[in-house]
N, C-alpha and C positions, 0 to 999 in steps of 0.2 A: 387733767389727770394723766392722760397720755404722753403730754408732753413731758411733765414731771418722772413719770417711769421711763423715759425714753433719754434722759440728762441723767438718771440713776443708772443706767446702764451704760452711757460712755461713762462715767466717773469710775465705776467700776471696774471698768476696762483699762482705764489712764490708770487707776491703783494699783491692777495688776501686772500691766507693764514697765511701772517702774518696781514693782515686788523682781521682776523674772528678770527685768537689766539688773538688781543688785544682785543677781546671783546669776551671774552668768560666771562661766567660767574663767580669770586669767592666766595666764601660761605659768602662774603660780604654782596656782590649784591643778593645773594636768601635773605637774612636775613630782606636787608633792600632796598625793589624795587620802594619806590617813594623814596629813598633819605635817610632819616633819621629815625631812628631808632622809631618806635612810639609802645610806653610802657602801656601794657592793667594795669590799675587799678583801683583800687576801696578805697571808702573814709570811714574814722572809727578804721582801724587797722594797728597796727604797723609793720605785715606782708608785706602790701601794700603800702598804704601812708594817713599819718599822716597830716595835717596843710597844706596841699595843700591851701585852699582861705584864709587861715588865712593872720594875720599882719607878723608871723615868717617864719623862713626856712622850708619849706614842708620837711619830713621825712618819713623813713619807708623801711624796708628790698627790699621790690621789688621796690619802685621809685629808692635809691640810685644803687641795684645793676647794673640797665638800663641804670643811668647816667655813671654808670663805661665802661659799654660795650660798649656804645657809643663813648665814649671818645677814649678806643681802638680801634675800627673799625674805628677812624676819620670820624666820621658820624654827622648828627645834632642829639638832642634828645628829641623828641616828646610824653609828658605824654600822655595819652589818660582817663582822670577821668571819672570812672561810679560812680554809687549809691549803686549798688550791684554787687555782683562777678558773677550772672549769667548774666550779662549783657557781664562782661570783657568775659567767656568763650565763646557767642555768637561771641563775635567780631574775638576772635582768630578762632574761626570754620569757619569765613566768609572769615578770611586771611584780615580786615580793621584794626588789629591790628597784630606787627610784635613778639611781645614778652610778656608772662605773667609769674608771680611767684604764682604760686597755689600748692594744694595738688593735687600728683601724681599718682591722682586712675586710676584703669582698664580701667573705663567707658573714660576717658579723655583721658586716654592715645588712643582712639581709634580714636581722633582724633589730639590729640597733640604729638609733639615730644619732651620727657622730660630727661634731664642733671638728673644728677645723685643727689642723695637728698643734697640738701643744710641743711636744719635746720629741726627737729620733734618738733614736738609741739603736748603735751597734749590734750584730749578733755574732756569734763567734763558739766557744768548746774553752772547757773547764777540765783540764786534767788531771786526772788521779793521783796522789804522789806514790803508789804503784806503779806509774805507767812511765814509758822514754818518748812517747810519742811528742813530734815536733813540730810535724805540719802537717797538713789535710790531708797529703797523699796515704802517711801512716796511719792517718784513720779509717781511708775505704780500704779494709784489708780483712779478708778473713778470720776469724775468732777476735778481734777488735768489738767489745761492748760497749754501745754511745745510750746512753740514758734522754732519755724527755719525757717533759710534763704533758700527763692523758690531758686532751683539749685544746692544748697548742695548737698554733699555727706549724709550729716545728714539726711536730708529729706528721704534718701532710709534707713536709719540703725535705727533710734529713731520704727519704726511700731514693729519691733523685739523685740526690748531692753526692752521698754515700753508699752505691748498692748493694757495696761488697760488704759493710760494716754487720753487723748486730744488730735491731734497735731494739733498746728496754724499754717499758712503761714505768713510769712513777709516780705515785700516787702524790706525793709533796714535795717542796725543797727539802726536810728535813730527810724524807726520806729518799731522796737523791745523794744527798750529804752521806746517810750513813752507808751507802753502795759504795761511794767513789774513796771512803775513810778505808775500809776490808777490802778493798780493791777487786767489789763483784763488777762494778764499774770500771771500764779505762775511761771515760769521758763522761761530759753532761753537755747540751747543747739546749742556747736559748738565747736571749737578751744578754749584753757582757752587765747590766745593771743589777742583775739576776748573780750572774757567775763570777762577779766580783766579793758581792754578799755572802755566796758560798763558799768563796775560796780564803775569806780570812777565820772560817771556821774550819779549814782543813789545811794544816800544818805540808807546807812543801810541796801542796797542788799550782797548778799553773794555767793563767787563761791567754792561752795563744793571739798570736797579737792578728792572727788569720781575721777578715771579716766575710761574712758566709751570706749578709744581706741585711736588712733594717729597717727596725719595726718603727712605726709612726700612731705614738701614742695622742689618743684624744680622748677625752668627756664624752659618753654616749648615755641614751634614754632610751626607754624602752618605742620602738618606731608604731606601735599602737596609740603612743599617746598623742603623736602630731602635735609635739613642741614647737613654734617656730625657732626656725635656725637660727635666728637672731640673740635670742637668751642665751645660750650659751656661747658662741661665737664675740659677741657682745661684752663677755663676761671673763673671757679668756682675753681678749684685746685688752681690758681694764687692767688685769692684775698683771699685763705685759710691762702697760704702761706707766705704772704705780710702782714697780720695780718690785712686786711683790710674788711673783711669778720666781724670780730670780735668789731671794731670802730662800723662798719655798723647796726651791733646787739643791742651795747649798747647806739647808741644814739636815737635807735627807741623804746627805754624803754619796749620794748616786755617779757613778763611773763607767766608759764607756758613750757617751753624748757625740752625737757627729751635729754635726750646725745645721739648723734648720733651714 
């Protein structure tokens, strides 16, 4: 009788160990914990995405590279659109979004976990077609107004660069655009991927061919989840070497690219 309750209870145990191994967690399941894959981005740039509420195909390095990841994880794929990028960074810091394509600074990386650089892009000034300004020096000047987006990296490095200048806050590109159109704006200062975007919405502006430094965009996750580095590192190597990396670049008409 003993012995038989005593073989009841290792089976038991064997049952429930393989119960607890099928449900362990894979770097799937941290990545993507309601299901599907939900992709932090922001509207304007061809970094992020492009034509989202338009009539065409929504585009843009970080929407399509999300669709890709998704597709290989066999996951659903959930845009998550802001207005601005510190909105998206919020959301990855909260863990209400599972994935973003940003520049991979110190400050971010303290709470994001970021894949190895995907793309560099230039940074540079977007001027006003109010303004005569030509070069840097005409921008650190007294009553000179340079605009940046709240949350930027810009925002911490322009006080440096520029002391003598202005600096504005803006709440979006759009509404960078509409400063720099009434010319409360002389300048905008950010990625040229950014101020290229902007400037064919503004008639006679100009984005100086000056470069002020360069962001190094990468795939980050929220650093609570302890993804291994390999999934996405892994994953960016694939769509380098698939040439699909490169489709992805040129149909988001991004400009300003320094070589990786």
């Amino acid at each position: 009788m003993m012995q038989t309750i005593y073989k009841l209870k290792v089976l038991c145990l064997f049952v429930l160990s393989l119960a607890l191994w099928g449900c362990a967690s894979t770097p799937a399941d941290l990545l993507t914990p309601q299901g599907a894959l939900r992709m932090g981005l922001y509207k304007g740039t061809p970094t992020s995405v492009l034509d989202f509420d338009g009539p065409g195909q929504a585009r843009g390095i970080g929407y399509e590279l999300g669709k890709n990841l998704a597709t290989q994880l066999e996951v659903g794929y959930d845009p998550v659109v802001f207005e601005k990028n510190a909105d998206v960074l919020a959301a990855i810091r909260s863990g209400s979004v599972d994935l973003v394509f940003t520049n991979a600074s110190a400050d971010r990386a303290k709470y994001i976990q970021f894949s190895k650089t995907v793309i560099k892009i230039e940074k540079g000034f977007l001027i006003s077609p109010h303004s005569k300004i030509g070069s840097l020096s005409e921008i650190n000047r007294r009553n000179i107004k340079i605009g940046y987006s709240v949350g930027s990296n810009t925002q911490s490095e322009l006080p440096s660069l520029i002391p003598n200048a202005s600096l504005v806050p803006t709440q979006s590109t759009k509404h960078a655009i509409a400063l720099l159109k009434s010319g409360e704006l002389d300048g905008f200062s950010t990625n040229k991927a950014i101020l290229y975007e902007m400037a064919a919405s503004i008639p006679k502006s100009r984005v100086l061919s000056t470069i002020i430094g360069y962001e190094y965009l990468a795939l980050g996750t929220p650093q609570s989840r302890a993804i291994p580095d390999s999934l996405l590192n892994d994953f960016v190597d694939r769509m380098e070497s698939t040439g699909k990396l490169k489709e992805i670049i040129q149909r988001s008409g991004i400009q300003g690219l320094a070589p990786n």
